[in-house]
N, C-alpha and C positions, 0 to 999 in steps of 0.2 A: 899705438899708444905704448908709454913703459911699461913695465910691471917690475915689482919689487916684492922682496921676502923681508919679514921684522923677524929675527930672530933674539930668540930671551928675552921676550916680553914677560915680566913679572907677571905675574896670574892676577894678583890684584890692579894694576894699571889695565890687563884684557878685560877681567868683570866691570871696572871704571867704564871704561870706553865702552863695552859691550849695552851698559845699562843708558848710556848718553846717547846710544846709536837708537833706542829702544824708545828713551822719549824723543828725540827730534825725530820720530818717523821713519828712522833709513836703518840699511844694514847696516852690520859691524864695517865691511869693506866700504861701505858709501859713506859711512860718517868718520872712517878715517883717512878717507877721500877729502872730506871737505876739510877736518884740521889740518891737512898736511898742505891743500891747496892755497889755504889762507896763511899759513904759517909762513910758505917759498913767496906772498907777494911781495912785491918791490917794498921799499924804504918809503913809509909815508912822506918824511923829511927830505928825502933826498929827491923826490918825487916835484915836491912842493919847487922846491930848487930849483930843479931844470925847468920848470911851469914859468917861474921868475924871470928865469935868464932869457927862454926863447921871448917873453914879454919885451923884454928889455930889449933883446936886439930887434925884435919886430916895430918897436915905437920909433928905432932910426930910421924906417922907411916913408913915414906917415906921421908928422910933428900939431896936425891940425886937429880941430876939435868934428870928433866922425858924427855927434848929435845935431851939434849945430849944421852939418855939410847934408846930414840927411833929410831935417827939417827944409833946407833949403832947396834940394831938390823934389821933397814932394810937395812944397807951396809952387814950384816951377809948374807942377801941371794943372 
């Protein structure tokens, strides 16, 4: 795993954080674990996007209705 130093952290942004880490339960290092973990995730939007696109190329393979093909094959048995 990495590790990383914050240097010239404002004393008041360390007590901010210090007291956040205090009430969600975790240390100082585990709660600014979890903002920096959620701050680095991906682009909701741009997320949503490729979600869109692979849809879109996917349905070239497969132009039929998959309810009705399933319905059909489990009244088959």
């Amino acid at each position: 795993m990495a590790q990383m130093t914050i240097r010239n952290l404002d004393d008041a942004a360390y007590a901010r954080l210090k007291a956040q880490a205090k009430r969600n339960h975790r240390s100082l290092e585990a709660e600014a674990r979890a903002i920096l973990e959620d701050a680095a995730q991906p682009d909701r939007a741009a997320l949503l996007q490729r979600i869109r696109e692979r849809r879109k190329r996917m349905a070239a393979y497969y132009e039929g209705d998959v309810t009705a093909d399933i319905r059909k094959e489990r009244d088959s048995r």
